[in-house]
C-alpha positions as CSV (number, residue, x, y, z in Angstrom):
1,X,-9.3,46.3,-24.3
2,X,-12.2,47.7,-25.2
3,X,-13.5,47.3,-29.6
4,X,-12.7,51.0,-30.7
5,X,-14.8,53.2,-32.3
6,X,-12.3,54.5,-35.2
7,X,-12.4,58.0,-36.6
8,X,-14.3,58.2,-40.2
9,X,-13.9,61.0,-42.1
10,X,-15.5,62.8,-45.3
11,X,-13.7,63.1,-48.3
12,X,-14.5,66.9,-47.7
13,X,-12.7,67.0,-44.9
14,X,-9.7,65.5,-46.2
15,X,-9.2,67.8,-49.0
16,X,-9.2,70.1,-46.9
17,X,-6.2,68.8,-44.7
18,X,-4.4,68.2,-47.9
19,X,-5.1,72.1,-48.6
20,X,-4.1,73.5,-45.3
21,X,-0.8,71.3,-45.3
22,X,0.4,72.6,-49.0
23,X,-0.4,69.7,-50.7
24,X,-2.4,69.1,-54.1
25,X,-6.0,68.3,-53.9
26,X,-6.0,64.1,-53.7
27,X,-7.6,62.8,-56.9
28,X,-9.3,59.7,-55.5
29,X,-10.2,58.7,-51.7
30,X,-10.1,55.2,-50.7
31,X,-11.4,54.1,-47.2
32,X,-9.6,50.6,-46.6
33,X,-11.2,47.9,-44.2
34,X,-8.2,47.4,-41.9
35,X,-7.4,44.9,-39.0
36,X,-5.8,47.6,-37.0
37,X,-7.3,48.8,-34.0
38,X,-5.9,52.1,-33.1
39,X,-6.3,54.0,-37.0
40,X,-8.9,54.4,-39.6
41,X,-6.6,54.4,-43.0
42,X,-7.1,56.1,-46.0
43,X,-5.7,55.9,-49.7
44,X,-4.8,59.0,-51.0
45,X,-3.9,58.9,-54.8
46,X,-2.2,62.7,-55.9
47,X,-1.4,63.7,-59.6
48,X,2.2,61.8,-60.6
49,X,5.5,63.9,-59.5
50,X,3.0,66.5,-57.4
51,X,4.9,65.4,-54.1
52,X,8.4,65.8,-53.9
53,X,10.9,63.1,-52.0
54,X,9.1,60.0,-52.9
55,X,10.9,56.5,-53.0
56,X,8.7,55.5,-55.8
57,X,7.9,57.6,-58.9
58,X,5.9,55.6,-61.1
59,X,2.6,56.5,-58.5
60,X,2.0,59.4,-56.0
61,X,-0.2,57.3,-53.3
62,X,0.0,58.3,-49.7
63,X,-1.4,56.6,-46.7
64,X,-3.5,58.5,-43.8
65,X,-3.6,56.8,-40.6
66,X,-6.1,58.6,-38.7
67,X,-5.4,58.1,-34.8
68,X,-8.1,57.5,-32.6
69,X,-8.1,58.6,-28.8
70,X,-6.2,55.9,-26.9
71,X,-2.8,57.4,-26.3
72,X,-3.2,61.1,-27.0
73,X,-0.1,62.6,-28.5
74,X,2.3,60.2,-27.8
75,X,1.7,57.4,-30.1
76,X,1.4,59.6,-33.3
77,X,4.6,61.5,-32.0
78,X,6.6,58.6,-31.2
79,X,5.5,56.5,-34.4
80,X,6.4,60.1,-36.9
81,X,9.9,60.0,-34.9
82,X,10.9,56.9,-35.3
83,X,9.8,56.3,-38.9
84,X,12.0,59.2,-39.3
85,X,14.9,57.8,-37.4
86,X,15.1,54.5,-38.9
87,X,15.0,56.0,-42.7
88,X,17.9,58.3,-41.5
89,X,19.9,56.2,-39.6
90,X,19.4,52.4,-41.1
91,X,18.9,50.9,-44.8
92,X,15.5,49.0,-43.2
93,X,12.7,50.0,-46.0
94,X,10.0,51.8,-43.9
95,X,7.2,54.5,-45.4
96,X,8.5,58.1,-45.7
97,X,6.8,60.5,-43.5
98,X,5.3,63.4,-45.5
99,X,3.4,65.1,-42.3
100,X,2.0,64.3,-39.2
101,X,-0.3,66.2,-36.6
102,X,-0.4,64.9,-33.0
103,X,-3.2,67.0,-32.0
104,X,-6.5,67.2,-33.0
105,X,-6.6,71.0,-34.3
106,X,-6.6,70.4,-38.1
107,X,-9.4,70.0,-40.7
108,X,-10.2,66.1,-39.7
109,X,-10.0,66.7,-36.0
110,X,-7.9,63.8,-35.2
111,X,-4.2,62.8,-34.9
112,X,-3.2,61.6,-38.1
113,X,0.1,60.7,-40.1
114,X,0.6,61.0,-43.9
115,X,2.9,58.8,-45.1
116,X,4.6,57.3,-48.6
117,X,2.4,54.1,-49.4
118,X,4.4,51.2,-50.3
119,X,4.4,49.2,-53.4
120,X,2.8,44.9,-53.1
121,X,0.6,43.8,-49.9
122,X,1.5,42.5,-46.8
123,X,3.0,38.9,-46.4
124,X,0.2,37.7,-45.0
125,X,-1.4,37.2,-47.9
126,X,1.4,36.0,-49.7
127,X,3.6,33.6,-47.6
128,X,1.1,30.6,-48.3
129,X,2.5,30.0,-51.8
130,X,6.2,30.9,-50.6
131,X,8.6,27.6,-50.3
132,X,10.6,27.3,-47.4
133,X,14.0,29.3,-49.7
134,X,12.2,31.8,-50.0
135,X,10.6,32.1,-46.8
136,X,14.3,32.1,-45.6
137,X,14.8,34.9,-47.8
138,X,12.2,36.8,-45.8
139,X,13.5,35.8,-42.4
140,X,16.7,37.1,-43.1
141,X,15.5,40.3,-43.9
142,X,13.7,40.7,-40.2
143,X,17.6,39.1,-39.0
144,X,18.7,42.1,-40.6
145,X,16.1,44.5,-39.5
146,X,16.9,43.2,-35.9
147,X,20.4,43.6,-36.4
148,X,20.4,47.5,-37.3
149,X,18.1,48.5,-34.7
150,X,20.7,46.5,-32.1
151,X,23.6,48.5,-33.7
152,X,22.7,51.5,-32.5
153,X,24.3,53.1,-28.6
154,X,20.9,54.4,-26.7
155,X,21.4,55.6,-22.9
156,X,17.5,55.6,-22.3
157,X,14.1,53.7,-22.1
158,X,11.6,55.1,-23.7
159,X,10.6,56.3,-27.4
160,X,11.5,59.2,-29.9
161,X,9.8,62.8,-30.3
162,X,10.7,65.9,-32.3
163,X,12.0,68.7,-30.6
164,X,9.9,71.5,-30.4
165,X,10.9,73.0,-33.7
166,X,10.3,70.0,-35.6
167,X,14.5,69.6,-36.5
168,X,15.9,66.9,-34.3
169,X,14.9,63.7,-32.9
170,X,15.6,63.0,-28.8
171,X,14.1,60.9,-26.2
172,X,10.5,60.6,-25.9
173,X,8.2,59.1,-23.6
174,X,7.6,54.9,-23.0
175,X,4.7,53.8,-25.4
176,X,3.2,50.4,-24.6
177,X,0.6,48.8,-26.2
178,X,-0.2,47.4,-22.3
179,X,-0.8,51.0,-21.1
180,X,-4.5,51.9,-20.4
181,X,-6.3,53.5,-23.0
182,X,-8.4,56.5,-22.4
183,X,-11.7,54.6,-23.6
184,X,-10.9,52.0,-20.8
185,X,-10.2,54.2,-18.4
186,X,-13.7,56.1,-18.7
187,X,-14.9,52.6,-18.8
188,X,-13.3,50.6,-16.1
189,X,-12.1,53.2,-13.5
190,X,-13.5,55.8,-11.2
191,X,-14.5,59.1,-12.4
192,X,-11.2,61.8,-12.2
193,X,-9.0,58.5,-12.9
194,X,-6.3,60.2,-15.0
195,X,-3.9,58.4,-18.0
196,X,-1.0,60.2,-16.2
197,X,-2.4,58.0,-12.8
198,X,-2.2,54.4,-14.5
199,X,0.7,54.8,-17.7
200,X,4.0,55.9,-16.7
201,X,6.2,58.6,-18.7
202,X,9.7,58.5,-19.2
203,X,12.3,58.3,-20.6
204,X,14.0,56.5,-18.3
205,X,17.4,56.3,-17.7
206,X,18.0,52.8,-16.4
207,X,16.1,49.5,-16.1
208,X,15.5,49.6,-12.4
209,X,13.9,53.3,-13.2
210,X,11.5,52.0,-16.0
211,X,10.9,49.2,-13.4
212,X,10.2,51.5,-10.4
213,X,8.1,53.9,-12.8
214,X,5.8,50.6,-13.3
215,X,5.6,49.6,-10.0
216,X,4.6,52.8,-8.7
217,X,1.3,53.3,-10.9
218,X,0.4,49.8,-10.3
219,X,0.8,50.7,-6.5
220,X,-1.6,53.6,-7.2
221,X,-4.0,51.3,-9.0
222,X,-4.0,48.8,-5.9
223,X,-4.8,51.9,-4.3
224,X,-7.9,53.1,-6.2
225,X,-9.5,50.3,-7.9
226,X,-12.2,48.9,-5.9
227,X,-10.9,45.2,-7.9
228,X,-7.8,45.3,-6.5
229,X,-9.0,45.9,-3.1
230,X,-7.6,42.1,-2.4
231,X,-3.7,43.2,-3.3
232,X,-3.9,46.1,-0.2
233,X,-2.3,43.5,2.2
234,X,1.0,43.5,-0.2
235,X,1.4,47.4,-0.6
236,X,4.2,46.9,2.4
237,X,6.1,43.9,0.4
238,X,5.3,46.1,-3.0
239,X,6.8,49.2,-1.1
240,X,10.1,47.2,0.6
241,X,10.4,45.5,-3.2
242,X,10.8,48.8,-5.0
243,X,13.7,49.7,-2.2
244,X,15.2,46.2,-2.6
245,X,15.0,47.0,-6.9
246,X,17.0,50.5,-5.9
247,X,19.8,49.0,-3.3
248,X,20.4,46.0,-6.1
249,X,20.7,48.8,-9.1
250,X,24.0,47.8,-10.3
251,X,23.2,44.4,-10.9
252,X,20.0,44.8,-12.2
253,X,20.9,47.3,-14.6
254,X,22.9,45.6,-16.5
255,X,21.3,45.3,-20.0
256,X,21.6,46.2,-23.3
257,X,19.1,48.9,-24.7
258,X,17.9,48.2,-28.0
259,X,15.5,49.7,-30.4
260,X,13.3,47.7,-30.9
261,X,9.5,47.3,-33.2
262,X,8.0,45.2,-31.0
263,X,5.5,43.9,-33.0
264,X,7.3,42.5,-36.4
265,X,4.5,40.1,-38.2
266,X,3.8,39.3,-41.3
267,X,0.8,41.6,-41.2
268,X,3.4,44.5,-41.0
269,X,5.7,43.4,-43.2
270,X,4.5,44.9,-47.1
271,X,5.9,42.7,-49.9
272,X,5.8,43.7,-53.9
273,X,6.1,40.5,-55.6
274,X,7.4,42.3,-59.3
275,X,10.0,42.9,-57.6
276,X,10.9,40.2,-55.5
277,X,11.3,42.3,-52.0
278,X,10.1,43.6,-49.0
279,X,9.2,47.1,-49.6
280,X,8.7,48.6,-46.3
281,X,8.3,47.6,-42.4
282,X,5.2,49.1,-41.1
283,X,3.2,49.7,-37.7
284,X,5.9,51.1,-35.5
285,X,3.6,53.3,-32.8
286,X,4.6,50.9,-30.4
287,X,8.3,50.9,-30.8
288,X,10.9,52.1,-28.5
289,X,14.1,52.0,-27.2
290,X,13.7,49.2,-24.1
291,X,15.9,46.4,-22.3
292,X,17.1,43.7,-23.6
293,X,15.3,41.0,-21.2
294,X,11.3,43.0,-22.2
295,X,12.3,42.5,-26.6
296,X,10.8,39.5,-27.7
297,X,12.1,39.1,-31.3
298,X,10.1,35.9,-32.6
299,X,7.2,36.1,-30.6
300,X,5.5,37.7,-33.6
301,X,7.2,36.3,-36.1
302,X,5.0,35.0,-38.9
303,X,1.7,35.5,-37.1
304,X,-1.2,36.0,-39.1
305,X,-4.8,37.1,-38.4
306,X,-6.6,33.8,-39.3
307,X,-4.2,31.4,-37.5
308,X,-5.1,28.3,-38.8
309,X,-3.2,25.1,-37.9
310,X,-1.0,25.4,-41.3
311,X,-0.5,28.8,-39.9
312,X,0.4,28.3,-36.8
313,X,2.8,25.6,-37.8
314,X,4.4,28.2,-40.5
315,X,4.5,30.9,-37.6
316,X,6.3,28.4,-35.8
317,X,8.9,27.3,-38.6
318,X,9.5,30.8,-38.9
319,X,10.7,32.0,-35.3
320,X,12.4,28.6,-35.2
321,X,14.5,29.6,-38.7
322,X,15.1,32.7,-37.1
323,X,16.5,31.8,-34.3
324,X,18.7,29.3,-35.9
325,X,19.8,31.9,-38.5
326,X,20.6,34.5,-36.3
327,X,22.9,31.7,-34.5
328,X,24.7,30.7,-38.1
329,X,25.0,34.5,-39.0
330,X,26.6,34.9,-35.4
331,X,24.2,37.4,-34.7
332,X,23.3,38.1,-30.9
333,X,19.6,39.0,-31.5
334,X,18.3,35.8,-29.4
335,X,21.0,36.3,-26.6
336,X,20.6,39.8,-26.1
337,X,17.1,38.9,-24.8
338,X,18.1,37.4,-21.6
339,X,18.6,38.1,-18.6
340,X,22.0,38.9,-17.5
341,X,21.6,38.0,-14.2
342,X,18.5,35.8,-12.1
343,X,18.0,38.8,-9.6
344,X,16.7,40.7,-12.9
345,X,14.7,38.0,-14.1
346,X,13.1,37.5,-10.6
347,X,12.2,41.2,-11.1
348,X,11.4,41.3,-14.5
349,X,8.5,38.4,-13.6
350,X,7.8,40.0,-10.1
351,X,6.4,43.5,-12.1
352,X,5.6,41.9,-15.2
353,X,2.6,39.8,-13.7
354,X,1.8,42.4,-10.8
355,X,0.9,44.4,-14.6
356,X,-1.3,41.4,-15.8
357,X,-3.5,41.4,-12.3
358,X,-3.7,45.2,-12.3
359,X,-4.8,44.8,-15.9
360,X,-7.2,42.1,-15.5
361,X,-9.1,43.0,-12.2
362,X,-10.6,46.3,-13.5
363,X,-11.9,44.2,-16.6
364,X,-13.1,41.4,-14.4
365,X,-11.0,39.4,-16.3
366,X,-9.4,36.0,-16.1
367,X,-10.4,35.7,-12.5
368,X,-9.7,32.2,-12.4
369,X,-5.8,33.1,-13.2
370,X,-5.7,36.3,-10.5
371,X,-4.6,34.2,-7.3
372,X,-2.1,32.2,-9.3
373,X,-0.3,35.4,-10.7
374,X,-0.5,36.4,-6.9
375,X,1.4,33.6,-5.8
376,X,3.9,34.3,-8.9
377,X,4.1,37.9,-7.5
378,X,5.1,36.8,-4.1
379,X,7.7,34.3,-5.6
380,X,9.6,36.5,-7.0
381,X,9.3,39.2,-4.6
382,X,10.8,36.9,-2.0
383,X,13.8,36.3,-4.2
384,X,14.8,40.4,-2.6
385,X,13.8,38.7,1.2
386,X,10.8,41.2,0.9
């Protein structure tokens, strides 16, 4: 994916969003350099008790992440919905949405949400000087996060939205960090290439849907993209696959649906250390409701930006005390993660490296890996006699 250029706004202009959304004019504007690639963030500090419905009241900080153009609408949607869910529904400590704006037709011109800042930083900076108790202590709080996301019935695959009138929160559309990005798109594809042509929708009802979904704009990609012009010989197999996938529902359906962050890390787990606790769970544009075989709940775990080798042996202590935790606390986390049956695994792999050529080609990107994943393709494929 393409570096993004990242919305930066006045201070001007932010008063005046604070003005048209009935807020108080913000007494100090901080820009903060940020890792993140998809928002600019801003520190918004308001006079004490001026906001009602805030967690903490000893500060009145808020925290405006200022979308830029990758996923119109339906990141900022999904992430304002399920931030909202999970502080409903759950005990996990997330930031409280004050307002959000999925369009761009406000005083900043850009998507944005507003919401409650938590107290401490994030553990990455922290979790050096933790001993190994108390980094426990931390990974049974993302055993527990886990486990009240899993708690909860969903009957599709896909994220959250509001409803049109802003009071209840329903099925929303799939939102992938893998999808392709409008900058890419105008970069890597032919002119009149559309997001709706490469990213699929939703929500979908079962797995072999979301599957098909996938499949289907990776067929159109095969189609367009003068890189991929080396896959047109398998558009028959693709085609006969995606029929095998339907006659073979049943079995490959069967999975638990999970809400699920996707992307728990230490750089997205904030941390006051007065107090001794994790203060809030952040980063959730991604999230969604998805199978149990596509959540990966320790590959994140304890990664960190610089990933040094005492890093990467800490990021490795901590999936490994995760997994053995959830297996003490009799918690079905790591199990719920498999597949249920080999036909859906041989499916799962069969779509999930078609995505990676259809994502590298465009890019001319690991070409030295294509034919390889082609094989892998095939492989699994054959596994449907297609």
């Amino acid at each position: 994916m393409l570096p993004r250029p990242l919305p930066q706004l006045s201070n001007d202009s932010i008063r005046e969003l604070a003005r048209s959304i009935h807020l108080p004019e913000p007494t100090q504007i901080i820009a903060t350099i940020t890792l993140g690639q998809y928002h600019s963030i801003y520190m918004l500090t308001f006079p004490l008790h001026s906001i009602p419905g805030l967690r903490c009241q000893t500060s009145t900080e808020l925290v405006l992440r200022v979308s830029g153009a990758d996923l119109p609408r339906i990141k900022t949607e999904n992430e304002a919905a399920i931030l909202t869910w999970v502080a409903q529904s759950t005990s996990i400590p997330v930031p409280a949405v004050i307002r959000y704006d999925s369009s761009c037709d406000n005083p900043i011109g850009h998507e944005y949400t507003l919401l409650e800042r938590a107290t401490g930083v994030t553990l990455d900076r922290l979790f050096r000087k933790f001993n190994e108790e108390k980094l426990a202590e931390m990974v049974d709080v993302m055993v527990d996060l886990h486990v009240q996301l899993a708690a909860s019935e969903w009957t599709h695959i896909g994220g959250l939205r509001f409803t049109q009138d802003g009071k209840e929160i329903v099925p929303g559309p799939v939102v992938e960090e893998t999808m392709w990005h409008v900058p890419d798109i105008a970069k890597y594809w032919p002119e009149g290439t559309r997001s709706e042509d490469l990213n699929i929708e939703g929500p979908y009802a079962s797995y072999v849907e979301y599957s098909t979904a996938l499949v289907r704009t990776y067929i159109y990609a095969i189609k367009t993209h003068p890189a991929l012009t080396h896959m047109r010989d398998l558009l028959p197999r693709i085609t006969a696959f995606l029929d095998a996938l339907a006659r073979n529902a049943d079995t490959l359906n069967k999975a638990k649906l999970s809400l699920a962050h996707q992307d728990v890390h230490f750089g997205n787990v904030v941390y006051d250390e007065t107090i001794g606790q994790i203060t809030a769970f952040i980063d959730w544009e991604f999230s969604g409701v998805i199978p149990g075989p596509r959540r990966y709940p320790v590959m994140a775990l304890g990664w960190t930006p610089d990933q040094s080798e005492e890093d990467r042996k800490a990021t490795l202590w901590v999936r490994e005390t995760f997994a053995r935790r959830c297996s003490e606390r009799g918690v079905a986390v790591v199990e719920d993660a498999v597949f249920s049956s080999e036909a859906q695994e041989h499916m799962h792999k069969a779509v999930n490296f078609l995505r990676a050529i259809v994502e590298v080609c465009p890019r001319g990107e690991r070409q030295d890996k294509v034919e390889e994943w082609r094989g892998v393709v095939l492989e699994h494929m054959g596994y449907f006699e297609v």
